[in-house]
MINUKE-831960 format. One record per residue: x, y, z of N, C-alpha, C in turn; residue number from 1; residue in three letters. Coordinates in nm, 3 decimals, padded with zeros to 5 digits, m for minus. Layout:
<atoms>
{atom {X,Y,Z},{X,Y,Z},{X,Y,Z},NUM,ALA}
...
</atoms>
This chain:
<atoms>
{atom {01.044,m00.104,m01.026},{00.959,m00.164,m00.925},{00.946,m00.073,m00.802},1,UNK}
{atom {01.035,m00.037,m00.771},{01.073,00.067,m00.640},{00.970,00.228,m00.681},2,UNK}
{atom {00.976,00.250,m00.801},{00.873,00.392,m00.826},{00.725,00.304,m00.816},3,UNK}
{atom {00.712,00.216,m00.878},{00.575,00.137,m00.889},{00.524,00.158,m00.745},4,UNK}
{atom {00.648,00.052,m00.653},{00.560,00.042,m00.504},{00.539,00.178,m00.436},5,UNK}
{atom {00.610,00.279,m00.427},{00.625,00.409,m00.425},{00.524,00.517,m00.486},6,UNK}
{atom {00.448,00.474,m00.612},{00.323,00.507,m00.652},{00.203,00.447,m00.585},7,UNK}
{atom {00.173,00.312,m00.554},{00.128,00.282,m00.474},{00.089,00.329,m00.358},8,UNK}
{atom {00.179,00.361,m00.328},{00.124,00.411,m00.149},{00.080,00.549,m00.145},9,UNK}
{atom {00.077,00.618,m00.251},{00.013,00.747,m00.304},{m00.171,00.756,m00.252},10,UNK}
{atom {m00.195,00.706,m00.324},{m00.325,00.724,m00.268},{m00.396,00.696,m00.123},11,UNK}
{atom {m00.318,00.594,m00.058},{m00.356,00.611,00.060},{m00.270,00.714,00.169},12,UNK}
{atom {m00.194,00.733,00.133},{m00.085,00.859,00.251},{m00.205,01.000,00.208},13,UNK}
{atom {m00.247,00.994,00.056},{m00.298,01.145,00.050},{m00.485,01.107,00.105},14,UNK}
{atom {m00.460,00.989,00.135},{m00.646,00.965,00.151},{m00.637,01.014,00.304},15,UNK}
{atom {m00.527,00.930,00.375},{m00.478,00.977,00.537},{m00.490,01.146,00.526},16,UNK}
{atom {m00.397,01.207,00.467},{m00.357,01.350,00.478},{m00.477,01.429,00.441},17,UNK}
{atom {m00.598,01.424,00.301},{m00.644,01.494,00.324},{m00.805,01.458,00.292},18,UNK}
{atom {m00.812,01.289,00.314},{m00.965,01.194,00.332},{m01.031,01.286,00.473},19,UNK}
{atom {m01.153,01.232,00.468},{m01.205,01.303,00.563},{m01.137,01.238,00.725},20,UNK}
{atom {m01.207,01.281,00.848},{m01.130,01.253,00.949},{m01.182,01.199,01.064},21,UNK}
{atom {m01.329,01.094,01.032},{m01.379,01.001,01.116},{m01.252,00.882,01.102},22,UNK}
{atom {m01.311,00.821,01.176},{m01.287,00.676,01.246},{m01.259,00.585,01.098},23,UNK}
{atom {m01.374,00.572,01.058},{m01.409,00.486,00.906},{m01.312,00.513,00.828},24,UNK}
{atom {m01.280,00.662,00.815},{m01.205,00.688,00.649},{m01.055,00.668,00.680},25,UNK}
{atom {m00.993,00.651,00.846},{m00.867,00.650,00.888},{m00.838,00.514,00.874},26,UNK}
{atom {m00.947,00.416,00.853},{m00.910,00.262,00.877},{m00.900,00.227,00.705},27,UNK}
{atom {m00.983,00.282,00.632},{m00.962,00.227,00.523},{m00.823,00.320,00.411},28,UNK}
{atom {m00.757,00.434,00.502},{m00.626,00.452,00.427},{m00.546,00.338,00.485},29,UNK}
{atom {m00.566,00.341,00.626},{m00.441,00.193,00.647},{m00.494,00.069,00.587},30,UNK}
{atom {m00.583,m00.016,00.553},{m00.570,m00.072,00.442},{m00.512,m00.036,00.323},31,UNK}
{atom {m00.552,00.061,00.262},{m00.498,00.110,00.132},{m00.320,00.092,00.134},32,UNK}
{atom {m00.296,00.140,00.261},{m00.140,00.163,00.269},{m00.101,00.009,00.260},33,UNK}
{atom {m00.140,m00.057,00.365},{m00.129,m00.237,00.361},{m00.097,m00.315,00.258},34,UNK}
{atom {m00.225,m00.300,00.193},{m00.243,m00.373,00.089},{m00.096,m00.309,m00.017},35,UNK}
{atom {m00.067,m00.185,m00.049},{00.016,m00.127,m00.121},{00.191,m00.206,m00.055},36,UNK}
{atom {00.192,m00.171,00.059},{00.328,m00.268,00.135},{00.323,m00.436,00.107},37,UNK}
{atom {00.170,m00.491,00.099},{00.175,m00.583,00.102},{00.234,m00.576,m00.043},38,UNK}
{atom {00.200,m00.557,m00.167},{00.184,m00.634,m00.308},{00.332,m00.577,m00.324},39,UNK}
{atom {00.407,m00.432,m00.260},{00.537,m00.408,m00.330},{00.631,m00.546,m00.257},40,UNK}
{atom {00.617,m00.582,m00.143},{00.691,m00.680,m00.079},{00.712,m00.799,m00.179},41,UNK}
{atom {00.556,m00.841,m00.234},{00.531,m00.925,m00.273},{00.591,m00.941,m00.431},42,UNK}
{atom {00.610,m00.827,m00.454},{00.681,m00.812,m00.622},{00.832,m00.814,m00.603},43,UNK}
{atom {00.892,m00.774,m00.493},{01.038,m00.767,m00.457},{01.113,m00.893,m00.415},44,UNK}
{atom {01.008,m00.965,m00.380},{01.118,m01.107,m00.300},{01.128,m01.221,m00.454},45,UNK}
{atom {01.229,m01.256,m00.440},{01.204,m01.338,m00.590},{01.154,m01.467,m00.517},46,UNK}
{atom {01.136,m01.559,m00.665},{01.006,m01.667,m00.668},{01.100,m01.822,m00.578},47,UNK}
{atom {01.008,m01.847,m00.559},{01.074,m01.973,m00.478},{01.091,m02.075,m00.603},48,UNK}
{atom {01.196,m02.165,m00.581},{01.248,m02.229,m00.702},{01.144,m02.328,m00.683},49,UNK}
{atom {01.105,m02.398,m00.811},{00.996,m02.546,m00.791},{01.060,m02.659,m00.812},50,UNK}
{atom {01.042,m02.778,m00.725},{01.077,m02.867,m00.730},{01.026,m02.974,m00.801},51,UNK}
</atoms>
């Protein structure tokens, strides 16, 4: 899980590092990165028990 979320954030660190370098293309690597923190978080916490 840890290489998964870690693959993840690949494409947006290299979209930051070498995407172009307006305004536009800097906002949509930090989404990219987001969304990537968001879903590894989201795969790491275990499930809430159901009642």
């Amino acid at each position: 899980m840890v290489v998964a979320g870690v693959v993840l954030l690949f494409p947006g660190l290299c979209f930051l590092a070498f995407g172009g370098q307006g305004a536009p293309f800097v906002l949509i690597g930090f989404v990219l990165i987001g969304i990537a923190v968001f879903l590894f978080i989201r795969a790491a916490t275990p499930p809430k028990p159901r009642q």
